[in-house]
MOPAC internal coordinates of N, CA, C and O (Angstrom, degrees):
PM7 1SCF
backbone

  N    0.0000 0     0.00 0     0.00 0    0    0    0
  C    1.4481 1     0.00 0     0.00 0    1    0    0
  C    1.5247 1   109.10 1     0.00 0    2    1    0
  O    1.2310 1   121.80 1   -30.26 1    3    2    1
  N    1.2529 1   114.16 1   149.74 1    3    2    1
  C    1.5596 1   116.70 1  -165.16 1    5    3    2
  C    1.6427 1   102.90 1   -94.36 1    6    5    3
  O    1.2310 1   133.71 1   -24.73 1    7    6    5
  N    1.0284 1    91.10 1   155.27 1    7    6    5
  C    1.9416 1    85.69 1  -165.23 1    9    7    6
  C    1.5767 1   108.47 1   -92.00 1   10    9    7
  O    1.2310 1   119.81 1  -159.50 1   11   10    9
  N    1.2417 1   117.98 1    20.50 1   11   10    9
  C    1.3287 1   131.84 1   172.45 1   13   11   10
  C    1.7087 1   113.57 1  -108.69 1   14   13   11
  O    1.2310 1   125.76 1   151.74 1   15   14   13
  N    1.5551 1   106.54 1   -28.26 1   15   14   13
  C    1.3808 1   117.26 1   161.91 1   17   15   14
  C    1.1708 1   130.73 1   -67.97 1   18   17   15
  O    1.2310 1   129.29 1   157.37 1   19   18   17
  N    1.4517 1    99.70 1   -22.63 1   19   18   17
  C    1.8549 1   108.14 1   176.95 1   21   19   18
  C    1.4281 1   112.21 1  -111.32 1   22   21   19
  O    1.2310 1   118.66 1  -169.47 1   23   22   21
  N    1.3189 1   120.17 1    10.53 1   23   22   21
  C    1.5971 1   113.06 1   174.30 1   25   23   22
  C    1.6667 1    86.09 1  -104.46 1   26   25   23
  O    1.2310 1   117.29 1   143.55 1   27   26   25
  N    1.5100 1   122.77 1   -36.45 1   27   26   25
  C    1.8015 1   106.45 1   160.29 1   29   27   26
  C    1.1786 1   106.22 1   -39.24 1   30   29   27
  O    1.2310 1   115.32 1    92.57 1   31   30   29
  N    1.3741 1   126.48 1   -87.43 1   31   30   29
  C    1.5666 1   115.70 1  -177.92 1   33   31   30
  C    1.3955 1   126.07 1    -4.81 1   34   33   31
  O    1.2310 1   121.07 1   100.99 1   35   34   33
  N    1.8150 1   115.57 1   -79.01 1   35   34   33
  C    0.8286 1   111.88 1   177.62 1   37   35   34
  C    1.6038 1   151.34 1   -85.03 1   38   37   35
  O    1.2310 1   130.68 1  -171.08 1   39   38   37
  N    2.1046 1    97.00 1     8.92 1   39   38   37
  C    1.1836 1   103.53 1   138.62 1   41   39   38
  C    1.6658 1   137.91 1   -77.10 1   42   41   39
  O    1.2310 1   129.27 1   169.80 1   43   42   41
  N    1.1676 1    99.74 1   -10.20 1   43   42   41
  C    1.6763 1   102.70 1  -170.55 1   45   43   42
  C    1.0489 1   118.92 1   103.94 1   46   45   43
  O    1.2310 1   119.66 1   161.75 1   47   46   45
  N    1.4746 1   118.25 1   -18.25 1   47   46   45
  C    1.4648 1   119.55 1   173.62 1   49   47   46
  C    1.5566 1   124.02 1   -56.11 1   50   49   47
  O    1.2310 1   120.87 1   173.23 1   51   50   49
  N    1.9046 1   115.94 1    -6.77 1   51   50   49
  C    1.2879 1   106.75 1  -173.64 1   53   51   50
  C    1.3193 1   117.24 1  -161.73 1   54   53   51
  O    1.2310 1   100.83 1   -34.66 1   55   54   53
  N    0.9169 1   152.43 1   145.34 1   55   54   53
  C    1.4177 1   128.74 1  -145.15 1   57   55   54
  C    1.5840 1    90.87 1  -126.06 1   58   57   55
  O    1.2310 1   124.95 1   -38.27 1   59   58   57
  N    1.2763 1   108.09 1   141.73 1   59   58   57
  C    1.7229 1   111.10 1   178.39 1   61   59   58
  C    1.3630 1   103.52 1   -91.73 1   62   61   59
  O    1.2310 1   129.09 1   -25.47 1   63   62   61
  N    1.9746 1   100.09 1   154.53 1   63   62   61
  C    1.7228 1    85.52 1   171.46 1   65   63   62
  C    1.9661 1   111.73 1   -78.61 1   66   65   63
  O    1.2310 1   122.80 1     5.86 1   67   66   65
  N    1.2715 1   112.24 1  -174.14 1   67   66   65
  C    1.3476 1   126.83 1  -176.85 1   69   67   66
  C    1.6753 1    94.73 1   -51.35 1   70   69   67
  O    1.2310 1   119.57 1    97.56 1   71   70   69
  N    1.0321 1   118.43 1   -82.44 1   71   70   69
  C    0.9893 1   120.47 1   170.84 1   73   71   70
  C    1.6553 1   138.57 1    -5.59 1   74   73   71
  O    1.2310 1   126.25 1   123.96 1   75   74   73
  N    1.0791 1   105.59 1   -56.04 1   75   74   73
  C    1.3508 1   127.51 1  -174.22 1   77   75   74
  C    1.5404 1    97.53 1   -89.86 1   78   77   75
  O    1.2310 1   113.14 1   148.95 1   79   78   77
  N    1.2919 1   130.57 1   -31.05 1   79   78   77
  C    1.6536 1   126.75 1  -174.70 1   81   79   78
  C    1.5145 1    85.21 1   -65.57 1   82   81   79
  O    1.2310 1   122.50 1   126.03 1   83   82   81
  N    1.6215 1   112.82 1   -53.97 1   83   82   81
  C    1.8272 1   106.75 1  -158.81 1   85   83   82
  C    1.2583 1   105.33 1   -60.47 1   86   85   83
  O    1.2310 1   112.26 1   149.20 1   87   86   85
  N    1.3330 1   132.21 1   -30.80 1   87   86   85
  C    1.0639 1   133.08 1   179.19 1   89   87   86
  C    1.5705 1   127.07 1   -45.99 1   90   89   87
  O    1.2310 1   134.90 1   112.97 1   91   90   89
  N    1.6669 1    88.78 1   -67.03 1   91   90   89
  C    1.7780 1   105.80 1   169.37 1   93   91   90
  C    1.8874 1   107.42 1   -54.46 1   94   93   91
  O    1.2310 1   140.12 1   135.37 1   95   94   93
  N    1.0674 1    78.57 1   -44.63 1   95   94   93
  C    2.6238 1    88.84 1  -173.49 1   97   95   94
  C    1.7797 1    82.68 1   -41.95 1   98   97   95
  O    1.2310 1   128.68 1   114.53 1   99   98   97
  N    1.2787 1   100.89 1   -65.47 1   99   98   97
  C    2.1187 1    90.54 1  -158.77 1  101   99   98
  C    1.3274 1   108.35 1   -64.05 1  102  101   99
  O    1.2310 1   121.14 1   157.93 1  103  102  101
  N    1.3805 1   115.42 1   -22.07 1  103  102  101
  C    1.4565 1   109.94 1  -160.16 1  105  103  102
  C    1.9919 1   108.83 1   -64.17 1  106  105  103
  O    1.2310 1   132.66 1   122.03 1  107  106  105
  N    1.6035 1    93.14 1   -57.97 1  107  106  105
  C    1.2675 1   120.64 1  -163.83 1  109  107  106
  C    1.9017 1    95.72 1   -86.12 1  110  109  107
  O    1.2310 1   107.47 1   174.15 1  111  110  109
  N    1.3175 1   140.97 1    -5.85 1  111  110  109
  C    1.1314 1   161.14 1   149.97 1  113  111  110
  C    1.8145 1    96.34 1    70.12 1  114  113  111
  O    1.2310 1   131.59 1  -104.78 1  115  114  113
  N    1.7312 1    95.22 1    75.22 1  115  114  113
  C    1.3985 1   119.33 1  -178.59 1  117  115  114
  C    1.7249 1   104.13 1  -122.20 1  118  117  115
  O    1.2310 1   111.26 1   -30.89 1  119  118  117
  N    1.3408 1   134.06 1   149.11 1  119  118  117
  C    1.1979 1   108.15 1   137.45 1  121  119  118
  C    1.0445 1   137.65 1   -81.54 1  122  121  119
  O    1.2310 1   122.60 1    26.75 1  123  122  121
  N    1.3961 1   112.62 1  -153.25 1  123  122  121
  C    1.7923 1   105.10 1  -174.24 1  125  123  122
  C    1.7168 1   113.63 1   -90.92 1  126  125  123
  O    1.2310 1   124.44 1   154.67 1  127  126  125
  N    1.2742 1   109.09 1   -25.33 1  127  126  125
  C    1.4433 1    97.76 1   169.75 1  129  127  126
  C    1.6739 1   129.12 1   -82.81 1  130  129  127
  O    1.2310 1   128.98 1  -175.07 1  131  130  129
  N    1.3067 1   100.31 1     4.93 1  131  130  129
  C    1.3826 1   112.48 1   175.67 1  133  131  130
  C    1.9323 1   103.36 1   -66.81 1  134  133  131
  O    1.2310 1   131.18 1   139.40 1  135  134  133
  N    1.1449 1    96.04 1   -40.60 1  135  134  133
  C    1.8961 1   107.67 1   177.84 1  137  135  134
  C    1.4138 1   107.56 1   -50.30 1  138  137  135
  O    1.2310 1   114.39 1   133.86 1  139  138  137
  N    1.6541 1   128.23 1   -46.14 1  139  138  137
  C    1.1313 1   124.26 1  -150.82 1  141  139  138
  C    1.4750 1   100.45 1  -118.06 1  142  141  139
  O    1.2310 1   128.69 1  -179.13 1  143  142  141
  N    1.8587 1   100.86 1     0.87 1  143  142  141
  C    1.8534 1    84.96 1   170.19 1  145  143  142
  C    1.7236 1   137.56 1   -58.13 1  146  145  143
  O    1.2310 1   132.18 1   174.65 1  147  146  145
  N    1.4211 1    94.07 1    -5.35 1  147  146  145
  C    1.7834 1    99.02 1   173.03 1  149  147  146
  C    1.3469 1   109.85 1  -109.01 1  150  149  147
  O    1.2310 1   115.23 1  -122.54 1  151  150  149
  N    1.2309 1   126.66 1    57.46 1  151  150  149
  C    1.8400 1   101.52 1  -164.96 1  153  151  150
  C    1.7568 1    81.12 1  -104.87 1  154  153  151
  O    1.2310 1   106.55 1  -156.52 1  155  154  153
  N    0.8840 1   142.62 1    23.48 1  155  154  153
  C    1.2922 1   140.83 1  -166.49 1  157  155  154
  C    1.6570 1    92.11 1  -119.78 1  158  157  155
  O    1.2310 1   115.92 1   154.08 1  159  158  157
  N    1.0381 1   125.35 1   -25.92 1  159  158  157
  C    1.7059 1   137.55 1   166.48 1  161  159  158
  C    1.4910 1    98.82 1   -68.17 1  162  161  159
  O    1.2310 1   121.41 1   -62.07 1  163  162  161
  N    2.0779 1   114.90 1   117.93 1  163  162  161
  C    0.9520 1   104.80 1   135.01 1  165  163  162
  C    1.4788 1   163.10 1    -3.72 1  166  165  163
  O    1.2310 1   114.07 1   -66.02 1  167  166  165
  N    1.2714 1   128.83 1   113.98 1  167  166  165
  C    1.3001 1   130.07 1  -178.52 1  169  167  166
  C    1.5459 1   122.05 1   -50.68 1  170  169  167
  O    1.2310 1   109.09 1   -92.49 1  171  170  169
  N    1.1072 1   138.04 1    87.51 1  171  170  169
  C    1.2603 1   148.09 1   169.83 1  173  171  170
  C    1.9081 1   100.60 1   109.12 1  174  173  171
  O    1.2310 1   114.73 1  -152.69 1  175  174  173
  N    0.9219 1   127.59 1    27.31 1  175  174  173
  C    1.9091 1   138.82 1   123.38 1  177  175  174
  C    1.6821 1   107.36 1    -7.36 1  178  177  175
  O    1.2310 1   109.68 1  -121.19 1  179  178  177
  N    1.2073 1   136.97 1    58.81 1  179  178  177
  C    0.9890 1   152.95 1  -177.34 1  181  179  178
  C    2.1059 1   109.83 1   -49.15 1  182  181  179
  O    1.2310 1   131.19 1   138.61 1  183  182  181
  N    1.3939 1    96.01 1   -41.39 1  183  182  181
  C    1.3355 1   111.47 1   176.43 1  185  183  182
  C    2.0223 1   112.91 1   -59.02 1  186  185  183
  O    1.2310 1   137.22 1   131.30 1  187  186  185
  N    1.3377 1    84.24 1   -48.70 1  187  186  185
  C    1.6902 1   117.38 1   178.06 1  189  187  186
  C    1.5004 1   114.65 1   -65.53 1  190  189  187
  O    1.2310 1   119.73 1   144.93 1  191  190  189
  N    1.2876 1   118.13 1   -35.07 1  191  190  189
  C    1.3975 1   120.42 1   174.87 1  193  191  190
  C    1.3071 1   114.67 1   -93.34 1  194  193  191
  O    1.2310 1   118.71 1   156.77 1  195  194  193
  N    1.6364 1   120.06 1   -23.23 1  195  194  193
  C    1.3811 1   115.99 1   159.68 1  197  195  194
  C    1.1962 1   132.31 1   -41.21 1  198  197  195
  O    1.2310 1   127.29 1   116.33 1  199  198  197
  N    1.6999 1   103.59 1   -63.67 1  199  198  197
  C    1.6195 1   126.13 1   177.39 1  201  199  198
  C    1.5671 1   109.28 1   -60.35 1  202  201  199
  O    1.2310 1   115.71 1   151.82 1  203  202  201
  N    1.2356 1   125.75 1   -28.18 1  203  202  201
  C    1.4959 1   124.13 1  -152.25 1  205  203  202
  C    2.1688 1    83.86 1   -81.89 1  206  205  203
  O    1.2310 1   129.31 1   129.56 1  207  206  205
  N    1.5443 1    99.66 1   -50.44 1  207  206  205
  C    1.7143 1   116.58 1   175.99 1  209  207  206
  C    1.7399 1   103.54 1   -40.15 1  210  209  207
  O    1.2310 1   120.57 1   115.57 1  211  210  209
  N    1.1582 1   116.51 1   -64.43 1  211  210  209
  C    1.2686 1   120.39 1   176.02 1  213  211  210
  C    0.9795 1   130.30 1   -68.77 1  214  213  211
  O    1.2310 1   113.01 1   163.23 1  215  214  213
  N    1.3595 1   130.80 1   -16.77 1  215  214  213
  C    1.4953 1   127.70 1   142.43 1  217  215  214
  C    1.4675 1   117.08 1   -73.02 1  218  217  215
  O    1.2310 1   109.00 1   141.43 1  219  218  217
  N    0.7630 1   138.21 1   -38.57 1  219  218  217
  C    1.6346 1   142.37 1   170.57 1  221  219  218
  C    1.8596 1   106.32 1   -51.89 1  222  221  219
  O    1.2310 1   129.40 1   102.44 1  223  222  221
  N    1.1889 1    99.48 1   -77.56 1  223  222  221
  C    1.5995 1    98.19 1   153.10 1  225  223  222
  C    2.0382 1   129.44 1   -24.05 1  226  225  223
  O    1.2310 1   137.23 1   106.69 1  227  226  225
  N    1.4742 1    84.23 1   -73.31 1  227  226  225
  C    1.7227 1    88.19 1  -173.64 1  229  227  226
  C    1.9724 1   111.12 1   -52.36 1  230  229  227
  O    1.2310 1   125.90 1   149.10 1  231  230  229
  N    1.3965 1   106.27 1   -30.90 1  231  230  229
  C    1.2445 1   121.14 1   176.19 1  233  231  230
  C    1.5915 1   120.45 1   -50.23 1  234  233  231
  O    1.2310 1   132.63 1   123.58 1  235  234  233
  N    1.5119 1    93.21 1   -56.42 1  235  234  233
  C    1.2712 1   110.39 1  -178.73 1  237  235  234
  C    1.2351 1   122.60 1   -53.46 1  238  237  235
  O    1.2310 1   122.41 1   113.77 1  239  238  237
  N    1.3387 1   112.98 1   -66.23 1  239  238  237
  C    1.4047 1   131.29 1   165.08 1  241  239  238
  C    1.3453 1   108.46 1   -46.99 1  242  241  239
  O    1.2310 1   107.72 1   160.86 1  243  242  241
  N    0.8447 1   140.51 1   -19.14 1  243  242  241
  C    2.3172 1   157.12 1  -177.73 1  245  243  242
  C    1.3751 1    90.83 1   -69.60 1  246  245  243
  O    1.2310 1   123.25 1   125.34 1  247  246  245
  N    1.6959 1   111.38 1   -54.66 1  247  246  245
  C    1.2978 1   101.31 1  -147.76 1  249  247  246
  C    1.6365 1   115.43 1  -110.28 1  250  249  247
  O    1.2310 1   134.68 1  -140.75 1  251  250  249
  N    1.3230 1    89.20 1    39.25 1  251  250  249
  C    1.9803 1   126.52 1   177.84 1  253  251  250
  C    1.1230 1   108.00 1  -100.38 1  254  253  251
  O    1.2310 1   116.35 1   165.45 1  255  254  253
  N    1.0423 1   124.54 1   -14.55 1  255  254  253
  C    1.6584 1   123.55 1  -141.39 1  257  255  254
  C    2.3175 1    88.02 1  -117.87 1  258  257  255
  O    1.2310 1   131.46 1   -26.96 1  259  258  257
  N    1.6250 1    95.48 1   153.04 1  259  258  257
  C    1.7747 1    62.44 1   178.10 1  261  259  258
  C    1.8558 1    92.23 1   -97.78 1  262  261  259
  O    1.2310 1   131.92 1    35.49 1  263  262  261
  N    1.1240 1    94.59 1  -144.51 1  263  262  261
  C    1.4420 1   103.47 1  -149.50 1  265  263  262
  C    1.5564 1   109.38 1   -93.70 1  266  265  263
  O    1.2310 1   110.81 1   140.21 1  267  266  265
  N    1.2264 1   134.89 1   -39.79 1  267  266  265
  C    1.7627 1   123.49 1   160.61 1  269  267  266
  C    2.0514 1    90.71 1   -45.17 1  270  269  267
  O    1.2310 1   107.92 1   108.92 1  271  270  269
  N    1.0547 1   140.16 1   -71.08 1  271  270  269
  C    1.5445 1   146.31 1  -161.86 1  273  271  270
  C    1.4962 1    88.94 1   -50.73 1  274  273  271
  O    1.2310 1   106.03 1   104.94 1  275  274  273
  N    1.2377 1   143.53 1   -75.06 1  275  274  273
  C    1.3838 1   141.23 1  -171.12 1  277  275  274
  C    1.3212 1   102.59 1   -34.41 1  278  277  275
  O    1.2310 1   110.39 1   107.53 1  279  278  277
  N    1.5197 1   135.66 1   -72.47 1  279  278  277
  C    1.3809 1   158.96 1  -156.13 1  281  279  278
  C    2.0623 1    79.63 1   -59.41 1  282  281  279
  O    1.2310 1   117.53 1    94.85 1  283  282  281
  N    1.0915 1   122.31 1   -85.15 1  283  282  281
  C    0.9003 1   118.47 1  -167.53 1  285  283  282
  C    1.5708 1   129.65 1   -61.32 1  286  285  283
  O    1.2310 1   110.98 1   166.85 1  287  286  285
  N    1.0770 1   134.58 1   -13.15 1  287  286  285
  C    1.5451 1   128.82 1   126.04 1  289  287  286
  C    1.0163 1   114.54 1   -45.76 1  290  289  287
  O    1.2310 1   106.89 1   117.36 1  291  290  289
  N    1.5628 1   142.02 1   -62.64 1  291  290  289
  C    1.0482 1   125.76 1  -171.13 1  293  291  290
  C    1.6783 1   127.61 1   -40.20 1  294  293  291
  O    1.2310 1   131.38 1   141.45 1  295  294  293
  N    1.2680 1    95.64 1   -38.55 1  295  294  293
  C    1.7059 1   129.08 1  -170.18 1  297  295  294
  C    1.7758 1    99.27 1   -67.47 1  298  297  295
  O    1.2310 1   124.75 1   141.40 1  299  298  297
  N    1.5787 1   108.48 1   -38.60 1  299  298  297
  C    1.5365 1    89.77 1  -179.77 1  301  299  298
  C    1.7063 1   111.92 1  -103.05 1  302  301  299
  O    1.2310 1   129.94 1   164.56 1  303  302  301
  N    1.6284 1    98.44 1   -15.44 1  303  302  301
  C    1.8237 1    89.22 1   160.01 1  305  303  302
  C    1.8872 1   116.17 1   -51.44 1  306  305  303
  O    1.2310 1   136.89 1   137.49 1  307  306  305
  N    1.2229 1    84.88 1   -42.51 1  307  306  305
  C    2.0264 1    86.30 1  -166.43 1  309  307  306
  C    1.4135 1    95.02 1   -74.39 1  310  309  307
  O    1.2310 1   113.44 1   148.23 1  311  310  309
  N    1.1982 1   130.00 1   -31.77 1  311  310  309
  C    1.7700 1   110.57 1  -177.68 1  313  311  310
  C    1.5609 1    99.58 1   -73.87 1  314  313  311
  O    1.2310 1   122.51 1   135.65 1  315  314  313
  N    1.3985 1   112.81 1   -44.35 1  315  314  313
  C    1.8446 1   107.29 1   177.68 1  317  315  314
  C    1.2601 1   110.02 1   -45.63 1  318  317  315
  O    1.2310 1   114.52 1   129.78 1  319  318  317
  N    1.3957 1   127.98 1   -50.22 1  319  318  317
  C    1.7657 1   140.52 1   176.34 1  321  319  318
  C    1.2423 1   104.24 1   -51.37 1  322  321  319
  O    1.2310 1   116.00 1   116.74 1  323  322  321
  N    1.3478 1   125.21 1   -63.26 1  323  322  321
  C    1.3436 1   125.05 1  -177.91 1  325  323  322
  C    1.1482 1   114.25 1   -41.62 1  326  325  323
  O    1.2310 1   115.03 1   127.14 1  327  326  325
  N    1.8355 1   127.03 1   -52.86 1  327  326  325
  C    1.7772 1   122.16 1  -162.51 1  329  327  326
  C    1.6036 1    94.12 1   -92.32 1  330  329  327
  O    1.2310 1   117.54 1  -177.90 1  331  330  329
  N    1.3304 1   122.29 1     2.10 1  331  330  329
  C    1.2209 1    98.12 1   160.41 1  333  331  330
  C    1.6444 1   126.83 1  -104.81 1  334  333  331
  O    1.2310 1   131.81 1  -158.61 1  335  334  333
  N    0.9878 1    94.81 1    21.39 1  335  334  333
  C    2.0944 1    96.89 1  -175.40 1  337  335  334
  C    1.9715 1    94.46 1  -114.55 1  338  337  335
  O    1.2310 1   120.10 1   180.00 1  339  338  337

């Protein structure tokens, strides 16, 4: 997939078929309503398409790592989360 076809996607500019959503859901290890949790967000939400990019991203790169390394990022995201709330 061309990487200009999937930032359509995830601006809204284009709707994927079924297919291709399940595809991306396993790839990036999202489900499917994770896609449509903003549809209540404006069309071109610039703020909204950032964060959605950077989670898609941070994911990706997550799921590179093997699995003691996963567990343990996780472990210092949630202590980072923690001293900041």
């Amino acid at each position: 997939m061309a990487v200009s076809e999937y930032f359509r996607f995830l601006k809204g500019q284009r709707l994927p078929h079924l297919l291709t959503l399940l595809r991306l859901s396993k790839k990036y290890g999202v489900t499917l309503d994770w896609w449509f949790s903003e549809l209540d967000i404006p069309p071109g939400d610039k703020a909204a398409f950032r964060q959605k990019t950077f989670e898609l991203r941070t994911l990706s790169l997550l799921k590179k790592f093997p699995l003691p390394a996963q567990n343990a990022a996780l472990d210092v995201l949630a202590a980072l989360a923690k001293n900041l709330s």
